[in-house]
N, C-alpha and C positions, 0 to 999 in steps of 0.2 A: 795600225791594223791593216794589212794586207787584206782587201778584199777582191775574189774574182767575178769577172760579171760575163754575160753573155758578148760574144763578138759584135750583133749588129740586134737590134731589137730594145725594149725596155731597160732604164739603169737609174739605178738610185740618184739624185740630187741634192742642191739643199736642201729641200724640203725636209726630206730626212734627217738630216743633221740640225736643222733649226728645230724638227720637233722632238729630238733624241735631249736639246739640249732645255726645251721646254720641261720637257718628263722631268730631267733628273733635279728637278728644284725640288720636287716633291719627295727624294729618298726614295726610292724602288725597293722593296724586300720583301725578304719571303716567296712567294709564288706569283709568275706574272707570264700574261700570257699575249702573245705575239701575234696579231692577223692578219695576214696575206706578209709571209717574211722576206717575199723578192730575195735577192741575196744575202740577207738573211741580216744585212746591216744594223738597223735598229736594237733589233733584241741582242746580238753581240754584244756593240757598245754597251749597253746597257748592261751585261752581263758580264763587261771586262770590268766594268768601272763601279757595280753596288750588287751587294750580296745578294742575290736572286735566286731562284728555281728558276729554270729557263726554258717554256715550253713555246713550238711555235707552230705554228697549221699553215699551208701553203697549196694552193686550188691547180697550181701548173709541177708538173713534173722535172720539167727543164729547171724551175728553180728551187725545189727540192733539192734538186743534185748541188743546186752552187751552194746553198744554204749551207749542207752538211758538208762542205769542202772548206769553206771558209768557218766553221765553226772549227773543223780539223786543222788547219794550218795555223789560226789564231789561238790552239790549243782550248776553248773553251765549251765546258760542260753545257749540253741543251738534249730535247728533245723534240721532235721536228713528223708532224704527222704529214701526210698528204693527201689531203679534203679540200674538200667545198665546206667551208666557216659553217654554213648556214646548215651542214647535214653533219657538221665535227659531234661527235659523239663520248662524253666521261663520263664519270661520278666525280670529278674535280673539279671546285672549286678554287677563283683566282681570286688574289688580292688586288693584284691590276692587272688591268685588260688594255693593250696601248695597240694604235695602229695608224700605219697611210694608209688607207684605201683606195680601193681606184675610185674616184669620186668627178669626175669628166660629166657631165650630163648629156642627153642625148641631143641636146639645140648648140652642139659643140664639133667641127669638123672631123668624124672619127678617123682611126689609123687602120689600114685594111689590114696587116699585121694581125694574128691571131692573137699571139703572146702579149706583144703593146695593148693590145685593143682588150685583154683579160685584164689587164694590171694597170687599167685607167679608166675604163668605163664604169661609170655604177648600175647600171644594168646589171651586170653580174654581181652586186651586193649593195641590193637596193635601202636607201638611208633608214625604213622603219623594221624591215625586216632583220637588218643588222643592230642597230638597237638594242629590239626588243630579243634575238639570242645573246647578247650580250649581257642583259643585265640579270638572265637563267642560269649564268656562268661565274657571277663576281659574287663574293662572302655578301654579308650581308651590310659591313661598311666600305667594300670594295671600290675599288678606284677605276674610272674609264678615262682614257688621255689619248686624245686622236687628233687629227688634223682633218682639213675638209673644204671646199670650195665656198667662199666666202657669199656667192651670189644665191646659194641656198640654207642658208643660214634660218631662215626661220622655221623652216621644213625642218632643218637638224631641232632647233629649241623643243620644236612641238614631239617629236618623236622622242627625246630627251623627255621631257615632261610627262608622257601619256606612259612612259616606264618607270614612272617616280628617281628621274635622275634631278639632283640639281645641281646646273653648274656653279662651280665656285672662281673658275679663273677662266677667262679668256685673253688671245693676243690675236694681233693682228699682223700679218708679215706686206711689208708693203716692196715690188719689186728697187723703186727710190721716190724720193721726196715728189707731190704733185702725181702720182701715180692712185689707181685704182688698187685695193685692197689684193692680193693675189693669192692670202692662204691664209685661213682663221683658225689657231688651236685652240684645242678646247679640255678645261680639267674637269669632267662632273662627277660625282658622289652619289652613292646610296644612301638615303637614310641623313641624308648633310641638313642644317638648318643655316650653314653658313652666307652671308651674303657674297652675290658676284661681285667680285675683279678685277676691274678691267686693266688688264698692264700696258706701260707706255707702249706703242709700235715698234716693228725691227724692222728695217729698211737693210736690205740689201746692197744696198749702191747709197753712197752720197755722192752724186756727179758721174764720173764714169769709173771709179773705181771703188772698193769692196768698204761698206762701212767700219768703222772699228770693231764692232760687234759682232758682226759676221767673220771677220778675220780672227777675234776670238775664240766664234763657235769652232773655226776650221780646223784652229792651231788644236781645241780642246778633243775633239775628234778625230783626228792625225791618223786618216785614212790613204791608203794608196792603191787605188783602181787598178785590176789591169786584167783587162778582154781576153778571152782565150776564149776554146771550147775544150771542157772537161770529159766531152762523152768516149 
């Protein structure tokens, strides 16, 4: 998959591809909705590889444009509004609602960057208030599948909780072995009485090079970057 990204400023990561590759254990179908779609990566894959409705909402305009450029070259169906999540306005209902967020907290060195500093900070989509539109937007056994800074973790449970979510799966992404947790994703449910979860860790690195697992995800995701500007 050909993806374009901005020249200098914000670009997708593993992050995204470990949590493209978390989602699709669950089968995606039907109608799924995408938030904050940066270049629009996520929802793509996801939309090359399982039968979807492919809706996405995006707060910056600059990646608006890559979103529907790369939607275009990879030939695949989506629609792509350009809002703030938190003011995104339907009558539709999603069966899954998946996202990176900017999830950065504010005790974190910010980037003076307008664009980087939208699409990392959670200031701009704060952990309850996104939540609780999310869970006004998913059916009634509807699916939520995100990722999110590991060091606020109990702040996400309780806002999970106080909207009758419960999760059923989480993982943990560790940068390598002996390392601090560096990205938690999370499966939760409406309406779920299932027990949580908790799946083995994914380490990024055993040593100084790519675990097997991540070399997986990479092959499985066979993405190819490349910088320009579209305007």
């Amino acid at each position: 998959m050909q993806i374009y990204q901005p020249l200098s400023g914000y670009c997708f990561n593993s992050d995204t591809l470990f949590l493209y590759d978390f989602i699709s254990q669950f089968s995606p179908n039907k109608s799924l909705l995408e938030v904050g779609s940066g270049s629009g990566v996520l929802g793509l894959l996801l939309a090359r590889d399982f039968k979807i409705h492919l809706t996405q909402v995006e707060k910056q305009e600059l990646f608006v444009n890559y979103t529907k450029k790369n939607a275009e070259v990879n030939k695949i169906e989506h629609e792509i509004f350009h809002s703030d999540f938190l003011e995104f306005k339907t009558e539709k209902k999603f069966d899954f609602i998946v996202s990176n967020p900017p999830f950065y907290h504010g005790g974190v060195c910010k980037s003076e960057d307008i664009v980087r500093h939208t699409a990392r900070y959670n200031e701009h989509l704060p952990i309850e208030a996104f939540v609780e539109k999310v869970t006004k937007m998913l059916t009634p056994r509807g699916r939520f599948i995100f990722c999110y800074d590991p060091v606020v973790l109990p702040q996400l449970m309780l806002a999970l909780q106080l909207n009758k979510f419960k999760v059923e799966d989480i993982r943990f992404v560790y940068p390598k072995e002996g390392k601090m947790a560096s990205l938690v994703m999370i499966h939760a449910r409406k309406g779920s009485k299932s027990m949580m979860k908790t799946h083995p860790p994914l380490y990024s690195f055993i040593g100084d090079t790519f675990s097997d697992e991540a070399k997986k995800i990479y092959a499985k995701t066979s993405t190819n970057s490349i910088k320009c500007d579209i305007s």
